[in-house]
N, C-alpha and C positions, 0 to 999 in steps of 0.2 A: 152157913154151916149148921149140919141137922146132929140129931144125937142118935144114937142108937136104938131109941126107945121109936124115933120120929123114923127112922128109916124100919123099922120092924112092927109098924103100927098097922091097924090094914083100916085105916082110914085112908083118905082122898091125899092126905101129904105123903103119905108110904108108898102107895101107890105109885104117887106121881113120881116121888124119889128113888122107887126101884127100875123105873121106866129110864127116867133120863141120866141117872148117874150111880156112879159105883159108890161100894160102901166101902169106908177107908177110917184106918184111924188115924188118929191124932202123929201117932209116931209116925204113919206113911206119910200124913201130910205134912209131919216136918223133915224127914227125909224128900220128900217131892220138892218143898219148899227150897230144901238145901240143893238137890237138884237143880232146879231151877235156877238157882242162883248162881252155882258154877255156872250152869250151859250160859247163863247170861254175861255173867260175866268174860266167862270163853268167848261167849259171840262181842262182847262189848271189845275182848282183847283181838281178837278175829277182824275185830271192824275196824280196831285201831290200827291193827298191823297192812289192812288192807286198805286203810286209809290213806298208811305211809308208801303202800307201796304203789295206792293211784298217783299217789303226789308225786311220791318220783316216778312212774311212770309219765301223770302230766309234764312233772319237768322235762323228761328224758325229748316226751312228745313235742314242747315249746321248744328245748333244746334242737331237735330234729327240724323241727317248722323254722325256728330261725337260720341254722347252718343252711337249709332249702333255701330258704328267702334268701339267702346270702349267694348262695350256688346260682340262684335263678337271676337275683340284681348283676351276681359276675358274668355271667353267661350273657344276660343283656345286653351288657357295658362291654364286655368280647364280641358281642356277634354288631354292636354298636363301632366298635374300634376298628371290629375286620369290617366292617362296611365303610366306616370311612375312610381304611386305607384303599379298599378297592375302588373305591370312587376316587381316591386320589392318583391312583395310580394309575385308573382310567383316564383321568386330568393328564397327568404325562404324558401317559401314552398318547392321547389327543394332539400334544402339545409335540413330541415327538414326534407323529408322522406332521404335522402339520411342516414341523421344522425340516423333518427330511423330506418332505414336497416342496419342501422354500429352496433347501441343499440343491434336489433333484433339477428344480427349473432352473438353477441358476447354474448348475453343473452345465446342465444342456445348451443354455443362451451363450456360456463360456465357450461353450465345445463348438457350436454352431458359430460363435466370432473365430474363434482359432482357426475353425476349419475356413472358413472364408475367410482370412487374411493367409493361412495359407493356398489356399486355390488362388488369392489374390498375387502372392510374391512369386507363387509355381508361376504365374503367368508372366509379372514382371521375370521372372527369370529366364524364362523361354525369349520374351523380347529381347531380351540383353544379349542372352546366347547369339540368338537373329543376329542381331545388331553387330556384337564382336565378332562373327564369321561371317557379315558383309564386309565388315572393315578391314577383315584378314584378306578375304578374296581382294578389296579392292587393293591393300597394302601390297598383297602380290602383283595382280596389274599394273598397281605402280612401279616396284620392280624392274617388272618385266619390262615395262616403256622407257625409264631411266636406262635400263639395258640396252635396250634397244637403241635411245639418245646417242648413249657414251658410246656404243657400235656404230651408228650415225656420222656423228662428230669422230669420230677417230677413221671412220673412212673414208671423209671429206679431208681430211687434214693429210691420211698417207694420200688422198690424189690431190691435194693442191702440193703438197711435198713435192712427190713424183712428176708433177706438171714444172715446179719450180726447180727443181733439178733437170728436166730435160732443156727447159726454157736455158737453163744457163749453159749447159754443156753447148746447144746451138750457137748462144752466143759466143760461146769460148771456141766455135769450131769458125764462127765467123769472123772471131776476131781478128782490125786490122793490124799494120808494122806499129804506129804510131797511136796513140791516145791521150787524150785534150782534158783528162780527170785531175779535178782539181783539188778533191778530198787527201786526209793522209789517211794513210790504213799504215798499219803496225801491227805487231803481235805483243796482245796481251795475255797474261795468264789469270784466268777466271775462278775466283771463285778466294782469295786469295787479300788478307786485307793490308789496307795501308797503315804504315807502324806510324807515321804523321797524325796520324788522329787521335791514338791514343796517347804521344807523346804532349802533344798540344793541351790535351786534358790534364794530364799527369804534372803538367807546368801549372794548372790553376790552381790543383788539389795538394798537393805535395812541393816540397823542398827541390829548388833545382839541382844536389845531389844525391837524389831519391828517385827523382822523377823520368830517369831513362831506365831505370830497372823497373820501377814500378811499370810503366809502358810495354818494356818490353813481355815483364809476367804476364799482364791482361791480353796484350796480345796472344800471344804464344796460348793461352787458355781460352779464349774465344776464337782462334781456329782452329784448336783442338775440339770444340764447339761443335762446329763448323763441320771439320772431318771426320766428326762421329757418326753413324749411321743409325743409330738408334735414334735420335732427333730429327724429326720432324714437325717441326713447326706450323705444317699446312693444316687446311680443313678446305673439300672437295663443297661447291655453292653450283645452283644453273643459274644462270643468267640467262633471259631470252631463250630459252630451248638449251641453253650448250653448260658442258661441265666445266669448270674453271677452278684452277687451287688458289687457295689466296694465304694470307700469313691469320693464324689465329692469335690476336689481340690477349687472350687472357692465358695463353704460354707462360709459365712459369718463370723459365730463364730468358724469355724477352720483355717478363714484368722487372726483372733484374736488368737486367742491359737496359730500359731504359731509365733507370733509378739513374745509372752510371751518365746520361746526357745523351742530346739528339745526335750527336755528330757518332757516337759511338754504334747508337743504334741504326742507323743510317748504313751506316760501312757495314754490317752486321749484314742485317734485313737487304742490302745488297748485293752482298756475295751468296747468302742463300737462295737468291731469286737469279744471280747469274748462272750459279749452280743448276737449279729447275729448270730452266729457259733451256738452257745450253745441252744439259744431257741429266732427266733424271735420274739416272740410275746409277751414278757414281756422285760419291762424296767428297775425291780430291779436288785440288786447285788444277786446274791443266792449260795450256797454251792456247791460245783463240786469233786465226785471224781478225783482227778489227780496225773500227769504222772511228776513230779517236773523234771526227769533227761531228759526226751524231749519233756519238755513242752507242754503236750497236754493231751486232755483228757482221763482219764483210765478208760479201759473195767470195766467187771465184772469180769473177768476172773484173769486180774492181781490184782484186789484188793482183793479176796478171797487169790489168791498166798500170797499175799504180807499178809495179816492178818495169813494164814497158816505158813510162814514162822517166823512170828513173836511168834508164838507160839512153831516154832520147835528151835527157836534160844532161848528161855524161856527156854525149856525143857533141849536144851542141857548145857544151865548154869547152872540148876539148876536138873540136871541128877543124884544125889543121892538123891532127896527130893520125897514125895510121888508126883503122880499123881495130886491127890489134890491138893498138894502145888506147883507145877507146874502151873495148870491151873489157880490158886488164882492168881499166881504173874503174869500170862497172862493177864488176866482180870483186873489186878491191872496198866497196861501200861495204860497210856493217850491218846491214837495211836489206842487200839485193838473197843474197843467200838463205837470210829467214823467214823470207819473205817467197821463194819461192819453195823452202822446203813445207811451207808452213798452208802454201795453196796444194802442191801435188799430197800432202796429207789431209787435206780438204779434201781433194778431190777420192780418196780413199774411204775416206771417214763416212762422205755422205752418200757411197756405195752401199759401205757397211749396215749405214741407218737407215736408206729403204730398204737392203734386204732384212735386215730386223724386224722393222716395223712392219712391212709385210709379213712377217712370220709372225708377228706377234696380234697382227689380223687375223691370221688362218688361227691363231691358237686361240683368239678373241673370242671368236664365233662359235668354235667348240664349246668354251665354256658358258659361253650366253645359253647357246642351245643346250647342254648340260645343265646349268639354273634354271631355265626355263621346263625343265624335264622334271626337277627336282620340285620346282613350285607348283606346278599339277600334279603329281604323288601327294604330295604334301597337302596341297589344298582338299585332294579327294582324301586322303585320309582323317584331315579335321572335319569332312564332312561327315566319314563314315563314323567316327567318334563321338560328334554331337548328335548325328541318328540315334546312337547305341546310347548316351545319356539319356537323352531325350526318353527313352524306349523306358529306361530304366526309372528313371524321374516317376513317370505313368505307373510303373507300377509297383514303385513304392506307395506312391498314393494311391491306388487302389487297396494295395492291402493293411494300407492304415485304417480307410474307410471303412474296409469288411471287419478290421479288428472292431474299430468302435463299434459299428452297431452290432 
């Protein structure tokens, strides 16, 4: 600091001090001074305020920097999480088709057995069909043969019939005055039972005054049996080629009758088989010439004998009385009268049952050929049937096929 005197000198320090600096005094340079001081102080406040406000702006900035760091670690740790879910769910997914190609073959292997066990049973099925409409054709040829048999056998039987009916009539037209037959023939009534058998039983089972009623009820009810028509006891057998009735064994009311003892069942199972023999078609008891000594029934031929005879054994008792009185006491036997009404109804009778039996020839044949007409319909129908299954079978399974694939 120069003086007034040093700044106005014209010396070398005047000089120099007019050059490089201004002249001031004291009060300017304590006003400059005080100047200064404020602007310094301003700037010191200035520096302080902008100190505070780098600082919070650093902070603001740290603050910033860390929420980023924070945003960017979450962002990471998200784009870290969504990757590993897509990788896991790529893992499923892997794991899913793998599973539905496991599904898929095993669907298929499934489909391909189903389908060939059924094209297997289609086939078994088709054989079987075969098989049952061989066995129906041949059950009808059977049939038809069995038909044929029983038409057979019933045509042999009306001509051995009809041979044995003319055979006798011959006889009976050749017959001579007298005859040498030794047999008895009688008329019995067929079909018809003896009240002695059940009485007999009735005497083992029951009270001797019990026992004639009791007899007589069983009776009276087992030919009511008997004469019922809805019982039938038979069942039709071949034997050798020929049809033949026999008694069926597990009959209900002859598993009864023979609870009751043999002799019951016997008289029973013999009036229904005199019955059959005699004339199937009727169920009463009716009168029969017969052969008493071998039990069976008598021609015409022996019962004419046998009334001849009884007239020549008449005659020769009575061989010194007239002719007349002969025949009187012929005619007077009990024997002679039933015995002839009993052949001229014979002789009636077996008119009536070849022209029957003949008729029921002619009516036979009809019906064979009628069944026979019936089982070729029939059999071409179950042909045409199992065609049209058959047809239909195909093509349900075709269109199964074409559904699946």
């Amino acid at each position: 600091m120069a003086r007034a005197d040093d700044y106005n000198s014209l010396g070398a320090i005047g000089e120099l001090l007019r050059k490089n600096s201004d002249m001031k005094t004291l009060k300017d340079i304590g006003s400059e001074g005080a100047n200064k001081t404020e602007k310094l102080l301003r700037l010191k406040e200035l520096e302080s305020s902008s100190h505070v406000c780098l600082l919070r702006r650093i902070n603001n900035f740290d603050c910033y920097f860390f929420e980023n760091e924070i945003f960017l670690l979450l962002g990471d740790f998200m784009n870290a999480m969504r990757t590993s879910h897509l990788r896991l769910a790529a893992l499923e997914q892997e794991k899913a088709d793998e599973n539905v190609q496991k599904l898929v073959d095993k669907q298929t292997r499934e489909t391909k057995t189903i389908l060939d066990d059924f094209l297997r049973l289609n086939t078994q099925l088709e054989m079987k069909q075969k098989v049952e409409l061989e066995i129906k054709h041949l059950s009808g040829k059977l049939q038809v043969m069995e038909l044929k048999l029983v038409y057979c056998s019933v045509s042999v039987s009306v001509f051995v019939y009809e041979n044995s009916c003319l055979v006798q009539l011959q006889s009976l037209q050749s017959l001579p005055g007298t005859a040498s037959c030794r047999t008895h023939i009688g008329v019995k009534k067929l079909g018809e039972l003896d009240p002695s058998v059940f009485l007999s039983l009735c005497k083992r089972k029951f009270p001797a005054a019990d026992a004639e009623a009791e007899s007589a009820s069983l009776c009276s009810k087992w030919q009511n049996e008997i004469e019922n028509p809805e019982w039938q006891p038979f069942k039709v057998i071949i034997v050798d080629g020929k049809a033949s009735e026999v008694l069926k064994e597990d009959d209900r009311k002859l598993r009864e009758l023979k609870e009751l003892g043999k002799e019951p069942y016997a008289a029973v199972t013999k009036a229904l088989l005199e019955l059959k023999d005699s004339n199937g078609s009727r169920k009463d008891p009716f009168t029969e010439l017969w052969n008493y000594d071998e039990c069976r029934k008598a021609n015409m031929v022996e019962g004419v004998r046998f009334a001849l005879k009884l007239c020549n054994d008449y005659y020769l008792v009575c061989c010194n009385s007239e002719p007349s009185v002969s025949l009187t006491l012929c005619m007077t036997n009990d024997s002679f009268f039933p015995l002839l009404l009993e052949i001229l109804k014979m002789r009636q009778l077996g008119q009536q049952n070849t022209q029957r039996v003949v008729e029921e020839n002619r009516k036979l044949r009809y019906d064979i050929q009628d069944m026979v007409d019936a089982l070729d319909a029939r059999n071409k129908q179950i042909k045409e049937s199992e065609h049209d299954k058959k047809n239909l079978e195909q093509e349900k399974l075709i269109r199964w096929a074409i559904a699946f694939i």
